[in-house]
KEKOL-659265 format. One record per residue (C-alpha): x, y, z. Coordinates in steps of 0.5 Angstrom, whole numbers, plus 500, padded with zeros to 3 digits. Each point is the difference from the previous one (the first is absolute). Example, Ala and Ser with C-alpha at 12.3 -4.5 7.8 and 13.67 -1.06 7.14 Angstrom:
REM KEKOL-659265
525491516;502507498;
This chain:
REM KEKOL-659265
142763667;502496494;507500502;499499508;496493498;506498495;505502505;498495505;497496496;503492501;507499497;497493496;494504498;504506498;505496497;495495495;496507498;506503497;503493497;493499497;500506497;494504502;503506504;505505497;504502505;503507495;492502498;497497506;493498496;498492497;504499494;496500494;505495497;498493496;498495506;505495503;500494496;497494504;505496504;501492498;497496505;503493504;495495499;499494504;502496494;506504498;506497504;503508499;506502503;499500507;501493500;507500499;500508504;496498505;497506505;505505497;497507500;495504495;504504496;494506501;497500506;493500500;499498493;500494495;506499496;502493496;508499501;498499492;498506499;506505501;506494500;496496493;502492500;495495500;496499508;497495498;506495501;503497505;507498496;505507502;502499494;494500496;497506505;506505499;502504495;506497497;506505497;504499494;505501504;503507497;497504506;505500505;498503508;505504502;503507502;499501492;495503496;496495497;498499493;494505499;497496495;502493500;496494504;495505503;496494502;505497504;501508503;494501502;499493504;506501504;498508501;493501497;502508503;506500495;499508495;501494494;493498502;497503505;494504495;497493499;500498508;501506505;498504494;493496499;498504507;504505501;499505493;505505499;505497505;505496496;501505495;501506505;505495504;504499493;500508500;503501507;507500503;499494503;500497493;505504495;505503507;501506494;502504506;507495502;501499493;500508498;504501507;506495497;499502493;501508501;505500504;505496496;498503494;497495496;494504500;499507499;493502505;499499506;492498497;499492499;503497494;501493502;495495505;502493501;494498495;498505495;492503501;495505497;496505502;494500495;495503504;500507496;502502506;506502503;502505505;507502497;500506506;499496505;507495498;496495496;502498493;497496495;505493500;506497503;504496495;503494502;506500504;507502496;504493500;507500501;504498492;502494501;504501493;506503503;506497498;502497507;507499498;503506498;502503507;501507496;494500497;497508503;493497501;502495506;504507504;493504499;496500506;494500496;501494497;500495506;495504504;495498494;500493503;498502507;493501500;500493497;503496505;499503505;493505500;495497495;499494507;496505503;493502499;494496497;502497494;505495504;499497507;508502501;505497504;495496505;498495495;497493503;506496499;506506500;503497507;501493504;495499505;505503506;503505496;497507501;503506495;493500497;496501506;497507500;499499492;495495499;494503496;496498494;500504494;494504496;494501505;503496505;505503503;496503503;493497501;504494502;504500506;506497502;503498506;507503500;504493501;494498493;498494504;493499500;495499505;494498496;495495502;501497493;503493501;504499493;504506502;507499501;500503507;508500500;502503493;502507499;496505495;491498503;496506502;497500507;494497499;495499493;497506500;499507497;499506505;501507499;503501508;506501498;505501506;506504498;505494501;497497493;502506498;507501502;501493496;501504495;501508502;508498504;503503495;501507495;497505505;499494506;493503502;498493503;506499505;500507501;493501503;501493505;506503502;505496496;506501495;505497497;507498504;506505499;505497496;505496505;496500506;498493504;492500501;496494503;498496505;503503506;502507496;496505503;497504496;499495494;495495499;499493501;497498495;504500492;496504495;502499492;506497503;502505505;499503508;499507499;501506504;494501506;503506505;493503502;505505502;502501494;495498495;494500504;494497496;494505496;496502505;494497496;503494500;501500508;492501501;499495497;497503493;502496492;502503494;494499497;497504505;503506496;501497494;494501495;498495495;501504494;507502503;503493500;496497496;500505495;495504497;501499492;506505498;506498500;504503505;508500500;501502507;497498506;498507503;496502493;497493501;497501508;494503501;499501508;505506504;502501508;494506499;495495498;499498506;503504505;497506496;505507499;500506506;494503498;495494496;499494505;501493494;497500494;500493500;500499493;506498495;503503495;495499494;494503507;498493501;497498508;505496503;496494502;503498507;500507503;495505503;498506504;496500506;494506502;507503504;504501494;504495503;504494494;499492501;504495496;497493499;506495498;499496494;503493503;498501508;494505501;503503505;499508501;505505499;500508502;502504495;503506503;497507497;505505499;496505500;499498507;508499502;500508498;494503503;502503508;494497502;499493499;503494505;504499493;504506500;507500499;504507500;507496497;495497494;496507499;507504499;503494496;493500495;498508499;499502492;508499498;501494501;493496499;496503493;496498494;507503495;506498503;502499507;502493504;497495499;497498507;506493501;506505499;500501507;497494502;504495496;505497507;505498496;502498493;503493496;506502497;505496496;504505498;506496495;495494497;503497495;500495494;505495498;501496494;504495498;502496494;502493504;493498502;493499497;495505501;492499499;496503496;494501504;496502494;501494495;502496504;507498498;507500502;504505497;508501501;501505505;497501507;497506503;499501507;498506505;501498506;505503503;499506504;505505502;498505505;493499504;498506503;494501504;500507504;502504494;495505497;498504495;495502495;499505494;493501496;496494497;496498494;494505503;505505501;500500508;506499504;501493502;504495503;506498495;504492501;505497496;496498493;503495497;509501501;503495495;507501499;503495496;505494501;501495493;504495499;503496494;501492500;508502501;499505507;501505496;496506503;495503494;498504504;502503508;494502504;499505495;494505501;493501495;501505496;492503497;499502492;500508504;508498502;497500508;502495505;495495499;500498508;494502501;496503506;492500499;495502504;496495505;495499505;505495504;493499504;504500508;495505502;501501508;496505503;500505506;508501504;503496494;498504493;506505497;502506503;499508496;508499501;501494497;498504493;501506501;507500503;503494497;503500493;501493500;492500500;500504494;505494496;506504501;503494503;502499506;507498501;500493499;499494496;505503496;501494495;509502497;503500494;506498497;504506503;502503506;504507500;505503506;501507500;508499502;501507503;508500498;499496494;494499496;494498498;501492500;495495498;499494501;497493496;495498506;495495496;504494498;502499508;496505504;505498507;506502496;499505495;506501495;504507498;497501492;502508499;502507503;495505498;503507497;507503500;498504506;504499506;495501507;494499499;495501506;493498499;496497494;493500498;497495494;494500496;498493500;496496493;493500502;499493497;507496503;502505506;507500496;503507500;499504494;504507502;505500506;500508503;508500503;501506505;507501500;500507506;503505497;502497493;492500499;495495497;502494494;494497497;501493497;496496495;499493502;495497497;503495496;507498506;500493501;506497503;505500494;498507497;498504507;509502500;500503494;493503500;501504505;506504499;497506498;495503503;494501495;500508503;502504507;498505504;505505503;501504504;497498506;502496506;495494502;501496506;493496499;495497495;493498499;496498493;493499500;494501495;504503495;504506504;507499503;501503508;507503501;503502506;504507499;506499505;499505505;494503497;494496499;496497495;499500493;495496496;501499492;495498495;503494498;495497495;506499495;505498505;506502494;497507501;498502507;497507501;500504506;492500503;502503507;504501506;499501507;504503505;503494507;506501502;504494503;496495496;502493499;496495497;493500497;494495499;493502497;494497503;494502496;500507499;505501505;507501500;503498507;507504501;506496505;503508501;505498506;499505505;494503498;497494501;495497495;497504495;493499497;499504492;493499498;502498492;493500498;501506494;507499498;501507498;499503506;503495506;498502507;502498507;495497503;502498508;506498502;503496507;505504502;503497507;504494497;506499494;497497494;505497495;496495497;493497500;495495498;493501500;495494502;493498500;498495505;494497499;498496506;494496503;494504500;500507500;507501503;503503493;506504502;504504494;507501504;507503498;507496502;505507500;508498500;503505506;507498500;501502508;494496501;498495496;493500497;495504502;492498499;496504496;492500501;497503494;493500502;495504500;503504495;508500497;501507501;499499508;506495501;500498506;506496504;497494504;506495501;507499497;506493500;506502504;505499495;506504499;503500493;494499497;501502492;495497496;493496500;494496496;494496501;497493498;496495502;501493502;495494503;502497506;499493502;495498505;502498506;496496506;494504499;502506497;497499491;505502496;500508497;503505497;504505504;503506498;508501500;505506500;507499498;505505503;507500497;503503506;507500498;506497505;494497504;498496495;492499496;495500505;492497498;495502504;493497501;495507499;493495498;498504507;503507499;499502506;503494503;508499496;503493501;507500499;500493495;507498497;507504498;506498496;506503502;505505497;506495501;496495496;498505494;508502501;497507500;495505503;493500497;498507496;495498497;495494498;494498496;495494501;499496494;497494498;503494495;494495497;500494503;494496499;497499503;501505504;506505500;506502503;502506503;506504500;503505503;505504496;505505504;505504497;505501506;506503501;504496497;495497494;494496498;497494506;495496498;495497506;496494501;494503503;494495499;501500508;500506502;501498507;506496497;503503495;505497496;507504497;502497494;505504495;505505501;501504493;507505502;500507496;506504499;497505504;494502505;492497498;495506502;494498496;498494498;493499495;497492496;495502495;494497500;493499498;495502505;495496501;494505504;501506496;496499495;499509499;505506500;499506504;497504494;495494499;504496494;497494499;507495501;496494501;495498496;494497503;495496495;493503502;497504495;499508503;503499505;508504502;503502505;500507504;501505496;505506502;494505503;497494503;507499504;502506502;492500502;500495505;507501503;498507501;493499503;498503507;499495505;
C-alpha cells in the first residue's frame, strides 16, 4: 500500500519529501541520518538577494533554502559586488576542467552543486550522494578512457586504469568480480617534452604517441567534473553550434534542466533572458525528461539520439530545413538524420516513457564502487520488468531492491508510474505474450522466446532482436596536426599540436552484428571507438596516413563492443530467426562492404603476370610499381590480409597447371615490392588450379576439372593439404560462413558444407543454371525483410539471383538480370541523395563486369525489385570488363568509392560516388589480357574469422566474439 500511496502521491509533495531527505527510495524506510540543518531565514529587515533577484523560483520546492546557504556571499548587502563572491581570477568557466582545489569559494557561488564543493551543500542534506556521484561513470568516464587507451596500446587491460580525475574506493568493499576496482588514477597526458623539431624522431611516427593527447582535448569535456562545450559564454547570442549541449556540471546536469537553445525562462528579473548558457528556470527536480539527458548522451555509443529516433547525418549528405527526413532544428551544431523508416525511435521513448523511468538511481548515480564500463554499473534489465517466459517481473534490481515506480495489480498485471509525468504505463508480462490462452498471446514471440534463446546462463539478451537498428561509424578517426594549437582541457592550457575526431568515414545504420558480452549473452556489437590515425607535421609532411591502432595483444584495435543501442521496436518490426541464423555478416564475418583500400592493387594478367599497382598516393590513377614472380600466366590470386592495417602479408599465386607460388609481402612497399617478390617463399606443384579462396587460416583451390582442395594454411610458407572434395566443372569459390559456395559451370552452383574441413560434404546444389562466378550477399532491409541472396554469373545468360533462405542448402532460383556476356560481379553499398520526398538512404549495388557490353550497376536495396542504375561502357575502359572490386578511398568526411576492373585489355578505375552516374577515370593498358583484379584492404565490419579469432579487438572486459562451435551452431541451426 505504501508503494500505491507514493506513486500517486503529488509531484511537489513527492519531490519536497525526497529532497528533504526523509524518505529513501533504495530501502524504502525514513533515513536514520543527522537532521537536516535549519535553513537561513529572509527577514524583513534583511535586504537579501531577492531585491536584486526578484520572483525568481525556489530552488527546492516546498522547502526554505537561503540563496547563501548553497551559493555563500553575503545576502545582507544590496552592493552586487559586496553580495557576490568574487574570483581570483585563476578559474576560468569553459569546456576545460577547472581547478579541483583553487578559489572553491568562487566555485561554489557559481555552481553550489559542483563535485568540488558539493559535500558541504548538496551533501549537507543528501548523505552519501556526493561521494557515490564521484565514484561513478558519470564522474571519471573510465569506460571511454580504457576503450581509447587499450586499443592504441597504450594500456595493456581492458580494466580501468585512468579516469578524468583520479578517485578511491576506501569502503573496504570492492565487488572485483562484478568489474569494480579500487582506483582510477588521473588521466595519462600527452609528453609535451618531445622534441617537436626533429621530424625523424621515432616517437612523433608512433601511433601511441599522438592518441595520448585525445582524450585531453577532445574526451575529458564530457561528464561531470566540467559543463562541457555548452558553457555560458561559448557562442554569440545568434549562433547555434552549442544548442543541444548547454547543462551544468556536478549534480546539476542533471537536476538542473536546460533548455536545448540555453536561454532562460526563469521568472528571475536580473537573468539575462538572451545569453546562451542559463538553466531553464532556478529550480531542482528529479523529473528529468530524456532530452536533458541527450545533452550529454549524442556521442560514443548515441543511446540519447537513438532512443528519440535520431542520428548523426552520414557524411556529405544535405540535411535541414527543407530536407526530408532530417531535422529542422541544429543539435551540437548539426541537423541529423530522422527517417522513421530508417531509424524509427525506441518504442519506450514513443509511448511516452523517460530514461529514468528504467534507469535506477544506483545505476546512474552509482552505487559506491567504481565501475569501469557501463553495463557492470546498470542495475536494472528488459526481465525486471517485463519478466522472462516462465517468471512474471521481478521488479527489483540487480542488488534485489524494489523498483519505487513500478508495481503489480491483484491480476499479475505490470503498471509503471513515470517519474517526470505520473502517467501510467502497461508493462507487458512475457509470461503472458507465450502463454496460448492469453489475449496477449503471440505464437511468432512464443517460438522466438523458448529455453535456447532466453535463459539465466547464456542465451540472447531480449534486444538482440528487438534493437531496430544500430548507429554505425565504421572508419571514425582522429586527426593531428603540428600547425595549430590544441587545448588541453585538463590544464587548461594551450599546447602546440591540435587534436580533432570529428570526421566520420562510413555512417551505417541498417548493418548488424552481434557476439557475446560482458555477462556472457549474445548481444548486439556496434563499432566502439575506430580511430584510424591522420597526423601532420608543420611542413605537410604526413607522420602518419590513416594508420590503424594497433592493441599491446598485436590485434586491430578498431573495436566492436557490445551495446544496448535502446531502439527497441516491437511486434512486425523485430529481427528475424534468418537474420542470425543465416546470415554470416550477423556473425561479424563481414559483409562485403566498407572495405576501407590500402596502398596496392593487384591484376591477375592472364598472358602475363601478376602485376601491381602503387594506388594510395592517388587512388583515381594508380601507377605500375612490380610484377609479382617469374612465372608467366597467372590465373587466380589469393591474399592473406595484416589483421591490424588490411596490408597483404602473403599472396597465394595459382599458375594453372604450373601450381601454386607463396609470396612474403610483409615488408613491400613501393621501392622494394620488385625486388621481394622475385622469389617465391615456397610452391606447390602438381596441381592445375583455376581459383582461390583465403579465410581464417586455410586456403580453398580449385582443381581444374576436379574439384576443390582445401589446405592448412596457418604457416602460408608451408600449406598442408587438409582435404579435397570431388566438383567437376568447378570454376570459382567464395565462403560464407561455414559454407563453400561453388561456381561449377554446367553443374550449376554447388553448396559444400566445410563446417569439419577434414570431411567436406555437398550440402545442396542448384542444378538448373551455369555458374562461373558468385558473390553472396545479406540484405539487411526494414523491419523483418531480411534476405540473404547469391548474385551467379551465367555467361549465356547473364546473373542469375539466388535465394538462400531458409536454408543454404536448398537454393532456389527467384530471378535473374538479362545480361549476356556477364564475367564477374561485387557488391557494396552507397547513400542516395534525398530527393523531393524521398530522405536519404542506403542502397545495395551489384556491379557486373559483362564484358564487351561494358560495367553495369544494378540497384538490389529491394531484391525482389532490381533497378538497372548506371553503366560504363566498354569503348570508354577500351576493353571488356572480366572482373571488378568495389573499394573505398578515405575522404573525410566521407569517402570515395572505386570501382577496379580488370579488363581485357588492363586495369580501369571508375568513380562511382554516384552509382547512378558513374564516372570512368583512367585507362592502365597491359601488354596482354586482365582476368582478375583484387585492392587489398581493411575490412571494417569484420571484426571475427570463421573459426572464431578475434581480429578486432573490442575493449569490454569478458566479452568476445562468437567462437567456432558458436558459428557453426548458429549457422546450422533448424529453423
Amino acid at each position: 500500500m505504501l508503494l500505491k500511496a507514493i506513486q500517486y502521491f503529488s509531484a511537489a509533495l513527492l519531490l519536497a519529501a525526497l529532497s528533504a531527505g526523509c524518505y529513501d527510495r533504495d530501502n524504502r524506510e525514513p533515513k536514520t541520518g543527522p537532521a537536516k540543518p535549519e535553513s537561513v531565514v529572509y527577514t524583513k529587515t534583511a535586504p537579501g538577494c531577492l531585491q536584486c533577484h526578484a520572483n525568481i523560483e525556489n530552488i527546492h520546492p516546498n522547502i526554505s533554502i537561503a540563496c547563501t546557504e548553497c551559493h555563500g556571499g553575503d545576502y545582507s548587502t544590496i552592493t552586487k559586488q559586496q553580495a557576490h563572491v568574487q574570483t581570483n581570477g585563476r578559474v576560468i568557466y569553459d569546456d576545460s576542467v577547472p581547478p579541483l582545489d583553487d578559489d572553491l569559494a568562487y566555485q561554489q557561488f557559481v555552481n553550489p552543486s559542483n563535485l568540488r564543493v558539493a559535500e558541504k551543500t548538496c551533501g549537507r542534506c543528501h548523505t552519501g550522494h556526493v561521494e557515490r556521484v564521484k565514484k561513478s561513470l558519470m564522474a571519471h568516464t573510465a569506460g571511454h578512457h580504457s576503450g581509447g587507451l587499450y586499443q592504441s596500446s597504450i594500456d595493456s587491460s581492458k580494466t580501468p586504469t585512468y579516469g578524468t580525475v583520479a578517485v578511491e574506493d576506501n569502503d573496504n568493499s570492492v565487488p572485483v568480480d562484478q568489474g569494480a576496482v579500487p582506483r582510477l588514477l588521473d588521466l595519462i597526458s600527452w609528453d609535451n617534452n618531445l622534441d617537436f623539431t626533429d621530424p625523424d624522431n621515432p616517437k612523433l611516427k608512433e601511433y601511441k604517441t599522438h592518441f595520448r593527447a585525445v582524450p585531453e582535448q577532445a574526451c575529458v569535456r564530457c561528464h561531470l567534473w566540467t559543463r562541457g562545450k555548452g558553457y555560458r559564454g561559448a557562442a554569440a547570442i545568434d549562433d547555434d553550434s552549442r544548442d543541444g549541449l548547454f547543462r551544468a556540471d556536478g549534480c546539476a546536469a542533471c537536476h538542473m534542466i536546460y533548455a536545448n537553445d540555453g536561454l532562460s525562462r526563469s521568472s528571475d528579473t536580473a537573468i539575462n533572458k538572451v545569453e546562451k548558457g542559463h538553466p531553464l528556470r532556478h529550480r531542482l527536480t528529479k523529473a528529468i525528461p530524456t532530452e536533458q539527458c541527450v545533452h550529454c548522451h549524442h556521442r560514443g555509443a548515441r543511446i540519447g539520439l537513438n532512443i528519440t529516433g535520431r542520428t548523426q547525418m552520414p557524411p556529405r549528405l544535405a540535411s535541414g530545413p527543407g530536407i526530408t527526413g532530417t531535422t529542422d532544428v541544429k543539435f551540437n551544431g548539426n541537423y541529423h538524420y530522422a527517417d522513421p523508416e530508417t531509424n524509427p525511435p525506441d518504442i519506450h521513448h514513443e509511448r511516452g516513457m523517460h530514461c529514468i523511468d528504467c534507469h535506477t538511481q544506483a545505476g546512474v548515480m552509482g552505487d559506491g564502487n567504481i565501475y569501469g564500463h557501463q553495463d557492470q554499473a546498470t542495475k536494472i534489465e528488459c526481465r525486471t520488468c517485463h519478466g522472462t517466459p516462465s517468471e512474471r517481473g521481478s521488479l527489483r534490481d540487480k542488488d534485489g531492491k524494489l523498483l519505487n515506480n513500478v508495481s503489480r495489480n491483484n491480476d499479475g498485471s505490470v503498471v509503471l508510474i513515470s517519474k517526470v509525468d505520473n502517467v501510467a504505463h502497461e508493462v507487458p508480462q512475457l509470461i503472458d505474450i507465450v502463454n496460448k490462452n492469453s489475449t496477449q498471446y503471440n505464437p511468432k514471440a512464443a517460438k522466438a522466446m523458448d529455453h535456447n534463446h532466453i535463459k539465466d546462463d547464456g542465451g540472447l539478451e531480449c534486444f538482440s532482436c528487438h534493437a531496430s537498428w544500430m548507429p554505425n561509424c565504421f572508419g571514425c578517426h582522429f586527426e593531428r596536426v603540428q600547425n595549430g594549437k590544441g587545448k588541453n582541457l585538463l590544464t587548461g592550457e594551450t599546447e602546440e599540436w591540435q587534436a580533432s575526431t570529428n570526421n566520420k568515414m562510413y555512417v551505417a545504420l541498417r548493418h548488424f552484428a552481434m557476439g557475446v558480452n560482458g555477462q556472457r549473452k549474445i548481444s548486439p556489437f556496434i563499432v566502439g571507438c575506430h580511430p584510424i590515425a591522420e597526423v601532420i607535421a608543420k611542413d605537410g609532411t604526413k607522420l602518419l596516413d590513416f594508420v590503424m591502432p594497433e592493441t599491446t595483444q598485436g590485434k586491430s584495435g578498431l573495436a566492436h563492443n557490445p551495446t544496448h543501442s535502446h531502439t527497441v521496436r516491437s511486434v512486425g518490426e523485430v529481427r528475424t530467426c534468418v537474420e542470425c541464423h543465416r546470415s554470416p555478416p550477423a556473425l561479424g564475418l563481414g559483409s562485403g562492404n566498407y572495405i576501407l583500400a590500402r596502398s596496392f592493387a593487384y591484376l591477375v594478367d592472364s598472358g602475363g603476370k601478376v602485376q601491381v599497382f602503387e594506388r594510395w598516393a592517388e587512388p583515381t590513377a594508380p601507377v605500375f610499381a612490380a610484377n609479382i614472380g617469374e612465372r608467366n600466366n597467372p590465373s587466380a590470386i589469393a591474399t592473406v590480409p595484416n589483421i591490424v592495417s588490411g596490408r597483404t602479408d602473403f599472396m597465394f599465386v595459382a599458375y594453372g597447371a604450373q601450381g601454386i607460388s607463396v609470396f612474403d609481402l610483409r615488408d613491400a612497399s613501393t621501392a622494394n615490392i620488385a625486388e621481394l617478390t622475385k622469389t617465391p617463399l615456397s610452391n606447390i606443384q602438381g596441381v592445375d588450379v583455376v581459383d582461390l579462396f583465403y579465410a581464417a587460416g586455410y586456403l580453398y583451390a580449385v582443381m581444374r576439372d576436379a574439384g576443390v582442395t582445401i589446405y592448412d594454411a596457418t604457416e602460408p610458407g608451408n600449406l598442408r593439404r587438409v582435404s579435397s572434395i570431388d566438383i567437376p566443372n568447378a570454376q570459382r569459390i567464395a565462403l560464407w560462413g561455414v559454407d563453400l559456395f561453388v561456381a561449377a559451370g554446367d553443374k550449376g552452383l554447388i553448396v559444400v558444407d566445410v563446417a569439419d574441413h577434414s570431411t567436406p560434404n555437398i550440402a545442396g546444389a542448384l542444378t538448373t543454371i551455369k555458374a562461373t562466378d558468385i558473390v553472396l550477399y545479406a540484405h539487411f532491409q526494414k523491419d523483418n525483410q531480411f534476405s540473404s541472396r547469391a548474385y551467379v554469373v551465367d555467361p549465356g545468360y547473364g546473373v542469375r539471383i539466388v535465394d538462400l533462405l531458409p536454408d543454404f542448402s536448398q537454393p532456389r532460383l527467384v530471378g535473374g538480370i538479362k545480361l549476356v556476356g556477364a564475367n564477374g560481379v561485387d557488391t557494396y553499398t552507397r547513400y542516395v541523395e534525398a530527393h523531393e520526398n524521398t530522405p536519404s538512404r542506403e542502397h545495395d549495388y551489384l556491379y557486373v563486369a559483362a564484358g564487351e557490353r561494358g560495367l553495369h550497376i544494378f540497384d538490389i536495396t529491394v531484391p525482389e525489385t532490381i533497378i538497372a542504375a548506371g553503366v560504363i561502357t566498354a569503348q570508354q575502359m577500351e576493353g571488356k570488363p572480366q572482373d571488378v572490386q568495389l573499394i573505398s578511398h578515405p575522404a573525410p568526411p566521407g569517402v570515395d568509392d572505386y570501382a577496379y576492373v580488370a579488363t581485357d585489355a588492363g586495369l580501369s578505375v571508375i568513380d562511382v560516388n554516384d552509382p547512378l552516374i558513374p564516372k570512368h577515370l583512367i585507362n592502365l593498358k597491359t601488354a596482354t589480357a586482365g582476368s582478375r583484379v583484387y585492392v587489398e584492404g581493411q575490412q571494417l565490419d569484420r571484426f571475427v574469422d570463421e573459426f572464431g579469432r578475434e581480429l578486432k579487438e573490442n575493449s569490454h572486459p569478458n566479452a568476445s566474439p562468437l567462437n567456432r562451435d558458436e558459428i557453426v551452431r548458429l549457422l546450422r541451426a533448424p529453423l
